[in-house]
C-alpha positions in Angstrom: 61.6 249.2 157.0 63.1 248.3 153.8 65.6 245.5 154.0 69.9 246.2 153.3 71.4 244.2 150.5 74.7 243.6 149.9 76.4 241.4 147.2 75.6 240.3 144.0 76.8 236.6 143.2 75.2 233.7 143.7 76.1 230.0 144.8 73.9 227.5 143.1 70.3 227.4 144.8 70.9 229.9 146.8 70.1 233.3 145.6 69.3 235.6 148.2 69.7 235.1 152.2 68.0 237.4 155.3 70.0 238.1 157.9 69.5 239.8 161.1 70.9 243.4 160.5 72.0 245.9 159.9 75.2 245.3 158.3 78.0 244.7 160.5 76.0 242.3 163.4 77.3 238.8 165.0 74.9 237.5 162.7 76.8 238.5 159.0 80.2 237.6 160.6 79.1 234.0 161.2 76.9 233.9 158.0 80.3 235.3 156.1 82.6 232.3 157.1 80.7 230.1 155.1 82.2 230.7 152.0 78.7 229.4 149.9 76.5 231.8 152.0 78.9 234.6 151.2 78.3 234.5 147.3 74.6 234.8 147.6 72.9 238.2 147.9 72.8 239.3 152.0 69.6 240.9 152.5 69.3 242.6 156.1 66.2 243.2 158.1 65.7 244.6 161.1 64.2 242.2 163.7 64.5 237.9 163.5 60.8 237.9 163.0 61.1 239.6 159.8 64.0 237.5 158.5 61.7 234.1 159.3 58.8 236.0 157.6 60.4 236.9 154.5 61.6 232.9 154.0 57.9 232.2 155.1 56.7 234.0 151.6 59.9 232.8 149.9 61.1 236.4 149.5 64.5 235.2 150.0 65.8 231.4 149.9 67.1 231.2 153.6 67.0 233.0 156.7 70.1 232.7 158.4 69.8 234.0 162.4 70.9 233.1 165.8 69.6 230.4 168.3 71.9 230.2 171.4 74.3 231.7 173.3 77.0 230.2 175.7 76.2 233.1 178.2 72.7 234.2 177.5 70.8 230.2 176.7 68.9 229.9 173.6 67.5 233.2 171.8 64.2 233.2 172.9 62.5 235.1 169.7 64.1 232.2 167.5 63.3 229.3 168.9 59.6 230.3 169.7 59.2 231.3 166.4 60.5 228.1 165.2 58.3 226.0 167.5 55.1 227.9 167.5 54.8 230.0 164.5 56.4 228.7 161.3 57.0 225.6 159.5 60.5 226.1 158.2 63.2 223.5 158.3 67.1 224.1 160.0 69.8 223.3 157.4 73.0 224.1 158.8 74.4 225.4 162.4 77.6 227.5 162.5 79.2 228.5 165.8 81.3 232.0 166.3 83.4 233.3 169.0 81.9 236.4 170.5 84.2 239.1 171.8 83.0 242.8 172.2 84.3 245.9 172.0 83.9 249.1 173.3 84.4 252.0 170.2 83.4 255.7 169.7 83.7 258.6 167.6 87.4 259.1 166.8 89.1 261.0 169.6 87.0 260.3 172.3 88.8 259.8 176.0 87.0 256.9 178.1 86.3 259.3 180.4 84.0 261.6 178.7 81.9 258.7 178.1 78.6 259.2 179.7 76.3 257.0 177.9 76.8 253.3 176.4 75.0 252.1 174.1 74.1 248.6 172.4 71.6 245.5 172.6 70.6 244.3 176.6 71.9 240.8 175.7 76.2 242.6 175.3 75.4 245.1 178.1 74.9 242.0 180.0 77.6 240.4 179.0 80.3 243.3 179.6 78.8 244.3 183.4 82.4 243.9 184.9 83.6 246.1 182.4 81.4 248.5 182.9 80.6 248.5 186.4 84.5 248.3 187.2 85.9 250.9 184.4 83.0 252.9 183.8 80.7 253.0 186.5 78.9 256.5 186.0 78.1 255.0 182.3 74.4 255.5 181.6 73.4 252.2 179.2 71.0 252.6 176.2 69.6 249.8 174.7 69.3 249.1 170.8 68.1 247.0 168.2 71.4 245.1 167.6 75.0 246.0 168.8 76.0 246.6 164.6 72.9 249.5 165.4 74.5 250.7 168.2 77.7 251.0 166.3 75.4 252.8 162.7 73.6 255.2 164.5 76.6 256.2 167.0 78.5 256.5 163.4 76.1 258.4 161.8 75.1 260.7 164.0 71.7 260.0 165.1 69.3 262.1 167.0 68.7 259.2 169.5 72.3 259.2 170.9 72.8 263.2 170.6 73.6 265.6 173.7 76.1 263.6 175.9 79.4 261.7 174.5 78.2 258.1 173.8 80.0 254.7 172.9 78.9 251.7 171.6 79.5 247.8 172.8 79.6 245.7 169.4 81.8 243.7 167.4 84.9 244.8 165.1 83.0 245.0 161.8 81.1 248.0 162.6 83.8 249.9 163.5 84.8 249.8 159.9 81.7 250.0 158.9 80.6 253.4 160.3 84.5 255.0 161.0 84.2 254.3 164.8 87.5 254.1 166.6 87.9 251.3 168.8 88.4 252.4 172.8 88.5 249.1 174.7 88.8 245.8 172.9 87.0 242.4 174.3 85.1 244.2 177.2 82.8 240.9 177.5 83.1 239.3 181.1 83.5 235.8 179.5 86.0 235.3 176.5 85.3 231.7 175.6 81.9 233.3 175.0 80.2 231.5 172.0 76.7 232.0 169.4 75.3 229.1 167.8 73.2 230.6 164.5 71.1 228.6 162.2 70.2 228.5 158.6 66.9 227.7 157.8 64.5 227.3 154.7 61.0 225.9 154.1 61.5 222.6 152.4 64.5 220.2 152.2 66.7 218.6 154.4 70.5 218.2 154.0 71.8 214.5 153.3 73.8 212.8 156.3 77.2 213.2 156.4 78.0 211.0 159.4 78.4 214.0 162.2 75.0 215.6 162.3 72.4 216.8 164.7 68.3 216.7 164.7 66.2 219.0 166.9 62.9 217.9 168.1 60.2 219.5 169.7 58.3 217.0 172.0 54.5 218.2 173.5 53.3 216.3 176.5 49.4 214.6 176.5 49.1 215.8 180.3 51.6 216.8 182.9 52.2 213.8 185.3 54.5 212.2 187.0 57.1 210.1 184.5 56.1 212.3 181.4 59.5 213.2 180.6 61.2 209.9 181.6 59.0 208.4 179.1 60.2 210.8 176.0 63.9 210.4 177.4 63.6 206.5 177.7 63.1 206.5 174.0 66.2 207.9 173.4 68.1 205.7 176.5 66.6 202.6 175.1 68.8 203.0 171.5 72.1 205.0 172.8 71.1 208.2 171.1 73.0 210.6 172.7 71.2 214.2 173.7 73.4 217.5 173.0 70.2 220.1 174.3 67.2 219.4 176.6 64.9 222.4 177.3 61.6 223.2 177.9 59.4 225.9 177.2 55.5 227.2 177.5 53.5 225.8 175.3 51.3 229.5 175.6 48.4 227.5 176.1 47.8 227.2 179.6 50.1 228.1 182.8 52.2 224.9 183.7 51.6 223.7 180.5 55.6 222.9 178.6 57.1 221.1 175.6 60.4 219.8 175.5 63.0 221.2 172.5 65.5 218.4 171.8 68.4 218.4 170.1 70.2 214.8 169.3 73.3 213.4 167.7 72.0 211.8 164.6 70.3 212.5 161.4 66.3 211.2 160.5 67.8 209.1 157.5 69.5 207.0 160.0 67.1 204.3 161.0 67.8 204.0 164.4 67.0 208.0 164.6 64.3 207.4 162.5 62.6 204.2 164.3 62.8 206.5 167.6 61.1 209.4 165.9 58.3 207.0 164.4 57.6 205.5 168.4 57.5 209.7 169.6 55.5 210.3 167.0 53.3 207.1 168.0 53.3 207.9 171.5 53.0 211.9 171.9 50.2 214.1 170.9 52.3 216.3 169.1 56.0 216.1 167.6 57.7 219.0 165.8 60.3 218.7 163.6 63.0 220.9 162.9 65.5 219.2 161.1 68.6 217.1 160.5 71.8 218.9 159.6 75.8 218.9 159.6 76.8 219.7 163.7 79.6 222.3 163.7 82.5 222.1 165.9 86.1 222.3 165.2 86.3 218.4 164.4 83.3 218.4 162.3 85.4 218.1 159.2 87.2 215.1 160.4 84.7 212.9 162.2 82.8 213.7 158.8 85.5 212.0 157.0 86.2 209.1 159.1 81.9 208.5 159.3 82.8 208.8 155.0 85.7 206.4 155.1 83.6 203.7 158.0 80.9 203.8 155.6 82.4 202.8 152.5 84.4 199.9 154.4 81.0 198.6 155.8 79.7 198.9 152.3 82.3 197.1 151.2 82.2 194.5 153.6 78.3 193.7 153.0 78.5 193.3 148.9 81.4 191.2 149.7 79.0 188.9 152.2 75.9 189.4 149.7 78.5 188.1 146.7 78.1 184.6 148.6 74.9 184.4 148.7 73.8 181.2 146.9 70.9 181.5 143.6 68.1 179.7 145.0 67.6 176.1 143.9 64.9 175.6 140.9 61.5 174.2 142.7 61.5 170.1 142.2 59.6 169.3 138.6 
């Protein structure tokens, strides 16, 4: 399926970014509120797989795509991919507020609705809605909830012969001239999607509020396996922000562990850790060091900036004392 582009300017090494599409998804709203993302050209694809493949042959220069959800865990097609099937390197995380709504062909009554359609994950996510407002609601699942939203817009066969809505977010409304019914039908509104950027070389420089994700394989599963990976972090004070594990698809019982730590690899105490994993473990993935996201980012960026130049400061002062050695004795 050929891929969607959209814009033409380009921010400086960055020329062309994959997205999951269509247009309109979760995954374009986040990718637009970063203002250097948004001047590239936004090439859409159809499934996550494709967006990793097409950085894979370096059709475009990063794959932007999501990794976890607050209601759902971690995307499961991401993350495997990531561990098991490409080498490709995260640059940059951006978090997004999810809220979903309910929208149909203009003048459509909620009750005529007989059919609902989007992606499992935001049928999942809106059951009190729907069980409690819309109970006789058939749900059809799609691609994406922006492809719920297109083919409800434009007609499609698929969603013909009953009155049909779609769950997705407010772009697509405008997108494909839906009308929106029902606005924030999600069960939890603090709901939140974590999405990642990734490429296949390179990795940002520290900026004093950054996060590295691991992924740890075991030698044999026995008792204190994991207390020995965790110890490493214990030992130095690195704090842990994700622990999971997952099949390593080699044998039943058989996991790794996908970390996530505060830190960056060009710190050395992150780095000495790494080296003893990497020492210890049969196998260490990993997947990058990059600037963590949160509201107060920005700021513990800064202060990290302005700690760092006063330590600098203080150590050339303390290395101006040093003494010239004395000449040898003639």
């Amino acid at each position: 399926m050929a891929p969607d582009a959209s814009h033409d300017a380009s921010p400086l090494g960055i020329r062309r970014i994959g997205y999951l599409g269509p247009r309109g998804t979760f995954t374009e709203e986040a990718l637009l509120t970063q203002p250097d993302y948004a001047r590239a050209e936004l090439v859409a694809y159809p499934s996550l797989v494709e967006v990793l493949e097409a950085v894979q042959r370096d059709d475009v220069d990063l794959g932007f795509l999501p990794i976890e959800n607050a209601i759902e865990g971690t995307v499961r097609d991401t993350i495997d991919s990531l561990v098991f099937d490409y080498d490709l390197l995260i640059q940059r995380e951006v978090v997004l507020d999810i809220h979903l709504h309910l929208m149909a062909a203009p003048g459509t009554v909620l009750t005529d609705i007989k059919r609902v359609a989007s992606i499992p994950v935001a049928t999942a996510q809106c059951r009190r809605f729907l069980s409690e407002q819309m109970p006789w609601a058939e749900t059809v699942a799609t691609n994406s909830t922006a492809e719920a939203a297109r083919l409800l817009g434009d007609g499609d066969s698929s969603l013909a012969g009953v009155v049909t809505a779609a769950i997705a977010p407010r772009l697509p409304a405008d997108l494909y001239g839906l009308e929106i019914l029902v606005e924030d039908v999600e069960d939890h509104p603090d709901n939140k999607t974590r999405f990642v950027s990734v490429t296949r070389t390179g990795i940002p420089a520290p900026t004093g509020h950054d996060r590295t994700s691991i992924v740890c394989f075991q030698r044999a599963d026995h008792p204190g396996s994991l207390f020995g990976i965790l110890s490493q972090f214990a030992a130095r004070n690195i704090n842990l922000t994700k622990l999971e594990s997952r099949p390593t698809k080699k044998a039943l019982g058989e996991y790794c562990f996908i970390i996530d730590l505060e830190g960056h690899v060009a710190d050395e105490l992150i780095a000495d850790c790494l080296r003893d994993l990497h020492a210890g473990l049969p196998g260490l993935k990993y997947l990058g060091s990059y600037p963590a996201s949160g509201a107060a980012g920005p700021q513990l960026r800064r202060e990290a900036g302005e700690a760092w130049a006063r330590a600098d400061s203080w150590i050339d002062g303390l290395r101006s004392q040093v003494r010239p050695p004395k000449p040898a004795p003639g």
